[in-house]
N, C-alpha and C positions, 0 to 999 in steps of 0.2 A: 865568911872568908871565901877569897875567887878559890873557884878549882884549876887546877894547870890546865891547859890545852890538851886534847885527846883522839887518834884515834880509833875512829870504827870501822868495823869493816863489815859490808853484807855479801852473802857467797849466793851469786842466782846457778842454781843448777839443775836439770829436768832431764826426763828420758832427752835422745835427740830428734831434732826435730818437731821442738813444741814452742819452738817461737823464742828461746831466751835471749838471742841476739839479738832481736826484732826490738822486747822490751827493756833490753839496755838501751836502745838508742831510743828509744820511747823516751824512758826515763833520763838521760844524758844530755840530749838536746843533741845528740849530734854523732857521726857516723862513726862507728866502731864495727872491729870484725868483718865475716863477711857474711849476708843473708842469700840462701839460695833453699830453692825446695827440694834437701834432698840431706841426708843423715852425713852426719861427723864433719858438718863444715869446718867448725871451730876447731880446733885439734891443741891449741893451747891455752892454758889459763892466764887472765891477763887482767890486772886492775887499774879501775880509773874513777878518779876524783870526781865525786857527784854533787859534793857543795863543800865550801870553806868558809869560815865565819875569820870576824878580823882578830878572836882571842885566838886564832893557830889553829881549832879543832878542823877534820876535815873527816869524810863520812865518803867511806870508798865502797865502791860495786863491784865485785869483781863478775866475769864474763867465764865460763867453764865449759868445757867440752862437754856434750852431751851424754848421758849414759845410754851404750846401746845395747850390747850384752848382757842385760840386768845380771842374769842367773851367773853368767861367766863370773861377771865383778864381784858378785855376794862372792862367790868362792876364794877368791884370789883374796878378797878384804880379809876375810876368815883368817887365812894361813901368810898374812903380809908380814908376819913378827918372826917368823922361822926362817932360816936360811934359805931353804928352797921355795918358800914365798919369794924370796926376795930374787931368788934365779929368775924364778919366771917373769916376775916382773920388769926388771933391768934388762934380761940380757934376752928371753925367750920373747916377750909381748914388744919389748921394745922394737924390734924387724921384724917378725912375722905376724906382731897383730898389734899395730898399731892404734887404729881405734879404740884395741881393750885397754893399751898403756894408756893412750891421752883419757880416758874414763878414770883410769887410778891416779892418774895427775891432778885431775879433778877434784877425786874427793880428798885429796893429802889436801890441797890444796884448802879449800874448806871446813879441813879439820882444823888446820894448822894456824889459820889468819879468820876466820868468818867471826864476827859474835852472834848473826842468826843467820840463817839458809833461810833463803828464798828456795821452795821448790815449786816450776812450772810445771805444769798440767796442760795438757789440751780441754779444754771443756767441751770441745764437739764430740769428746767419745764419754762412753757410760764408762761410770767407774769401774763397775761389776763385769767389764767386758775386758776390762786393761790389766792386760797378762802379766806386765811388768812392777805393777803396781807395788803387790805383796813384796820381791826381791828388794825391791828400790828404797821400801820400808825399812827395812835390813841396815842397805847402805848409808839410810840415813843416821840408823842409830848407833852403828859403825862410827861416822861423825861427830855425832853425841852434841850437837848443840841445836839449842831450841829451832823449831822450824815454822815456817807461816807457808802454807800451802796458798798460790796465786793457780787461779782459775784461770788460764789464757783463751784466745781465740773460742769466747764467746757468741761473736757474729756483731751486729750493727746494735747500739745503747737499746738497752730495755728497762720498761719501766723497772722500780727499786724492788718489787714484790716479786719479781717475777726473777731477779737475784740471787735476794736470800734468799728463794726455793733451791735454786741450784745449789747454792753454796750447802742448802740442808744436807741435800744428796751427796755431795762429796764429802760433809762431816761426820756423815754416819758412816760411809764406806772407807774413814778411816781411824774411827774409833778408837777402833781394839787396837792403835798405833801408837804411845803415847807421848813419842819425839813428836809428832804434828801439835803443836801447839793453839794454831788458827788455821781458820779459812779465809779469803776474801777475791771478791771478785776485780782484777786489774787488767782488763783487756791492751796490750799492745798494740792496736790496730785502732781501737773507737776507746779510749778516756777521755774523760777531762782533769784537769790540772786539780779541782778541789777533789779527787777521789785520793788525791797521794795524803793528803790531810788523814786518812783512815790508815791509809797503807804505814805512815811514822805512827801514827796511834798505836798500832797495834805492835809495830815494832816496839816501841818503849817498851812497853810491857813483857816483854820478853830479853831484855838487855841485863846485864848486872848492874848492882846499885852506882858502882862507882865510875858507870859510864853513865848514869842519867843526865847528869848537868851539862855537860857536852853536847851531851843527843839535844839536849835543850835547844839551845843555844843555836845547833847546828838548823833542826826546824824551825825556828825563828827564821833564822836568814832564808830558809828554802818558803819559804810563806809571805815573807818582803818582798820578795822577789816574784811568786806570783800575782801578786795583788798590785805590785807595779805594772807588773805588764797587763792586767785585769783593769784596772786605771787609766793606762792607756790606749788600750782597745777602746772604750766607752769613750776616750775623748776624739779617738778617729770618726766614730760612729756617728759622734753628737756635733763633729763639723761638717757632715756631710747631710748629715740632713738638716741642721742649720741653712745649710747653702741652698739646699732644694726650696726650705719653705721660704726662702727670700727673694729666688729665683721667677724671673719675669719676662716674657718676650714680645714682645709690640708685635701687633698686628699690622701690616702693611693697607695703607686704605687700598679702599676698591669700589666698585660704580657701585652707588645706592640701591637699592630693590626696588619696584613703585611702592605704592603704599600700602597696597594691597598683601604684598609678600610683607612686608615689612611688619603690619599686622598679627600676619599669620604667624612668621616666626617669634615674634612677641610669645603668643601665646601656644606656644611647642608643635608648631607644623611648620613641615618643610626643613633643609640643613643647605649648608653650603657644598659645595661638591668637593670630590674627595683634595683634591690640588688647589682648592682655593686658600684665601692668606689665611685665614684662621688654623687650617689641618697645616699649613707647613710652618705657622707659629708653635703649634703644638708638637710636630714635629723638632724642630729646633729644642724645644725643650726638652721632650722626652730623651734625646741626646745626648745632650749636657750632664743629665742626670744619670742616663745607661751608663755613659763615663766614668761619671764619679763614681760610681759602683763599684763598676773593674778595679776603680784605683785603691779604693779602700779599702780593696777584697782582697788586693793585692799588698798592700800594708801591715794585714793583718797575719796572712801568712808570712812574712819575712818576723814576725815583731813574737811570731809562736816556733820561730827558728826550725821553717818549713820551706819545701823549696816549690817552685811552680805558680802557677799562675791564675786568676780567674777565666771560667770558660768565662763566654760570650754571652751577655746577660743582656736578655729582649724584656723591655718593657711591653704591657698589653693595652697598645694605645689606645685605651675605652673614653670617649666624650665625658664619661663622667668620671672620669679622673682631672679634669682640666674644673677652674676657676677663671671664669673671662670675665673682663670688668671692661668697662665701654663707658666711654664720657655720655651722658645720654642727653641729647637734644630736647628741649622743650614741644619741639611740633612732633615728637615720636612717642613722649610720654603720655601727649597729651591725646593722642589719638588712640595710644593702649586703653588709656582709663576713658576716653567715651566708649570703648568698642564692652570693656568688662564693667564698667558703671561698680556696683557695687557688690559683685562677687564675692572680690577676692577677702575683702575687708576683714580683719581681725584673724587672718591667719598668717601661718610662723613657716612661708612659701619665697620663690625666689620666682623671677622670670629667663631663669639661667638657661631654657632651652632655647629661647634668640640669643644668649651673650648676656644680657645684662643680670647683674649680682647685685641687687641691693641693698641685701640683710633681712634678717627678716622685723630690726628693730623698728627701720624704715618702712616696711612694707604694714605690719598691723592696722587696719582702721584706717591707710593712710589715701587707698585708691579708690576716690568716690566720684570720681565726674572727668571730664576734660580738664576743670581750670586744676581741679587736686594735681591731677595726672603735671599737668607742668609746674606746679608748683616743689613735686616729686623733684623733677629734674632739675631745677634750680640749687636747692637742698641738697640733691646727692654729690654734685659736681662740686660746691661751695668747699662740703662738708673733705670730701675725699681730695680735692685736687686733681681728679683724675683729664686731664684732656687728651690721651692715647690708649686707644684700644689695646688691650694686652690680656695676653692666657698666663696663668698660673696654676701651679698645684693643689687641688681643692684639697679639705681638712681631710675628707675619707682617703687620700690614697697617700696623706703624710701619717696617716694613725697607721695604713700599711704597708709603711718606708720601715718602722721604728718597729713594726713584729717583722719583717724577711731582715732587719739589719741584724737583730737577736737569732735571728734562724742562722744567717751567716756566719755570725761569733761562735756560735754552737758546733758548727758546722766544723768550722776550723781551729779552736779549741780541743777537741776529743780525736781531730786527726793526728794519728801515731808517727811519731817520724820515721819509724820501720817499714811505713806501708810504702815509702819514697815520693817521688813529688806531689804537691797538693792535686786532689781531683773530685771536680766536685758532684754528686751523687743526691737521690732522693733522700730526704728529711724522714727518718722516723716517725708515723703520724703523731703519738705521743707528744713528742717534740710542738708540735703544731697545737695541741691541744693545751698543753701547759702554756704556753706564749699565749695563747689567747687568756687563759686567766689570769695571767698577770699582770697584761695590757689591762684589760679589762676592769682591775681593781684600782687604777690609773689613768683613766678615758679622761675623767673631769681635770686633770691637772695636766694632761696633752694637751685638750681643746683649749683652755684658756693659756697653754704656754704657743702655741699657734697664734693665737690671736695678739698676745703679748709681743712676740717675735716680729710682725711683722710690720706693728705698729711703734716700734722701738728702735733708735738707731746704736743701739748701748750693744754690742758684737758682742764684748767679752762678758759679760752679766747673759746673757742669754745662751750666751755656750754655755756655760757655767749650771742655769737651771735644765738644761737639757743634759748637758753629762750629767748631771745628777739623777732624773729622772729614771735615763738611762741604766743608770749604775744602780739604782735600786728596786728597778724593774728585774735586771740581768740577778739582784743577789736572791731574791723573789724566786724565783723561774730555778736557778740553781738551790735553791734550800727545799724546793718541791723534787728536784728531779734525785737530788742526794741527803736526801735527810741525814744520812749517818753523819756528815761531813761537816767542818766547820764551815758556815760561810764569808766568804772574801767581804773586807771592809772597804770600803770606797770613800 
């Protein structure tokens, strides 16, 4: 049998000034209240719709003035059922102590509508140090509905062990409490979207029976809903370097070298000088590509309902980032392979420090004399169609397009929307290191989607195994960094 439509309501409430309104708009997508560094901003209690499903349930946050008073409030809570509780409060706190009414507002407030309290924490202070802690204990049992104690303003993602220690220390220091029902760590400032996946977890579990199916329902939708926009991110990602590794620039001819240079650079002496056509082919690329960067850096924060912009992102224009391929002349091959005779033969090498790329399938066993040498060049031109000179993206700097595009997603993912517009900041090394095993367990199905790609005029089938790749690289990487958590489906 359906259940009606229902519903919930969660009360975020903390000493003041520990960030609740920060992680309302965290959590919200969008700006409520007003954030400033400094006690009893908020001063009224005010709810707002944090998801709705299409059977009517709807699952509200409400936003509380801070408790600053602790000790004052415990007291007043105490004596709020007696007439001259009730003086003080209406007529005495109302004009000369404001702050301590909008605290009692607060917790009515909470009493009256919450089915669990959210209570924030600052995590930068020790528990054993926070005065208020004990009184606020009081207040909550005052309340008298189940509560999940939120770890705030943690600092920048740390690894998951280094968490649940924190969280240890905060569960033991509040123990002997037994209205704190959980702990968990929910930074406002640095999450990601699968940690709320714990945060309803653990809510459930604290709800009554006859709000379960609701809450259901309700996280359903809040979990569609990231995993669309999770979906989508991977498909910005996977058209952007799509684009890169398809991406090509003609080299502008220029006067021949004698033969002797021509030689040399053959066999990796000597370069073109810094403004010749080759460094401003590559230039032009690296460009294109700095571009595209910004722009998807920029998609991504609009699409995580963020404001601002990407800084200014410098490619490190290193020669071995570039793939040059060059129609190769017969009197140029053939005077490589008399100069190397039979060197090179049966190795898995390129001659890519003159320009020329010609596999290493081509090259094994294949350079043994002059006539070999042009026979080379006949075969590779036939073989490729190549007759203009052109730079490309070599495989090693498309393997590291696909871990900084993950570091980016990461990056802009866990930014809070509390903190105000996007700004971009060092990666956690962690971060770095987990990207690397996940790439890593994934190499052989890059390199031959690289080679797939570029040899394929089929767009959408190659977007296709690339968002894929992407998307369960990215579920990889998130199921390492949050184990507790469910991971997003793709």
């Amino acid at each position: 049998m359906a259940h009606p439509p229902s519903s919930i309501a969660l009360g975020l409430v903390s000493h003041t000034n520990a960030g609740k309104t920060t992680l309302a708009r965290t959590l919200l997508g969008r700006d409520v209240g007003e954030v400033r560094d400094a006690p009893h901003v908020t001063d009224l209690s005010e709810a707002y719709p944090l998801i709705e499903t299409a059977e009517g349930d709807v699952l509200h946050l409400w936003d509380t003035p801070g408790f600053g008073d602790s000790i004052r409030l415990a007291k007043r809570l105490r004596a709020a059922d007696n007439p001259i509780g009730w003086m003080l409060r209406e007529v005495w706190d109302r004009y000369a102590n404001r702050p301590l009414w909008c605290s009692q507002q607060a917790v009515r407030a909470a009493r009256d509508s919450a089915d669990v309290v959210l209570y924030v924490v600052n995590a930068a202070e020790d528990p054993r140090d926070a005065g208020y802690l004990a009184p606020e204990m009081q207040i909550l049992a005052w309340i008298g509905k189940p509560v999940l104690l939120l770890l705030n303003q943690v600092g920048p993602p740390r690894p998951a062990a280094e968490e649940l220690a924190e969280e240890g220390r905060w569960r033991s220091c509040v123990a002997p409490f037994p209205v704190v029902r959980d702990v968990l760590t929910l930074d406002a400032f640095a999450r990601c979207w699968v940690q709320e996946d714990a945060l309803f977890r653990r809510i459930a579990g604290l709800l009554a029976p006859d709000k379960q199916a609701a809450f259901d329902r309700l996280v359903a939708a809040w979990r569609a809903r990231g995993v669309e926009r999770f979906e989508h991110a991977m498909g910005e990602l996977a058209r952007q370097i799509l684009a890169s590794v398809r991406d090509r620039e003609a080299i502008a001819p220029a006067a021949q070298p004698d033969r002797a240079r021509r030689v040399l650079r053959a066999l990796g002496f000597g370069s073109d000088t810094a403004d010749g056509p080759r460094e401003q082919a590559m230039a032009r690329l690296a460009e294109r590509t700095d571009e595209a960067i910004r722009a998807v850096t920029d998609r991504l924060i609009a699409l995580h309902g963020l404001e601002g912009s990407a800084a200014a992102t410098v490619l490190e224009r290193l020669r071995e980032h570039y793939a040059t391929t060059e129609p190769v002349s017969e009197g140029k091959a053939a005077a490589v392979g008399g100069v190397v005779s039979g060197a090179l033969a049966g190795l898995a090498a390129d001659l890519a420090a003159g320009g020329l790329t010609l596999g290493a399938g081509m090259l094994a066993g294949a350079i043994v004399g002059a006539l070999g040498g042009a026979g080379i060049a006949r075969g590779h031109n036939l073989a490729t169609g190549v007759d203009v000179s052109s730079v490309a993206w070599s495989p090693a700097f498309l393997d590291g397009l696909v871990r900084s595009a993950l570091l980016r997603y990461l990056a802009v993912a866990h930014f809070g929307r509390g903190r105000g517009a996007y700004a971009e900041s060092e990666a956690p090394a962690f971060w770095k290191d987990e990207i690397a095993r996940a790439f890593e367990a994934r190499r052989p199905g890059f390199e031959a989607l690289w080679e797939n790609a570029r040899a394929s005029d089929d767009d959408a089938q190659a977007e296709a195994d690339l968002r894929t790749m992407l998307a369960d690289t990215a579920n990889d990487l998130l199921a390492r960094l949050y184990p507790a958590t469910a991971r997003p489906a793709a």
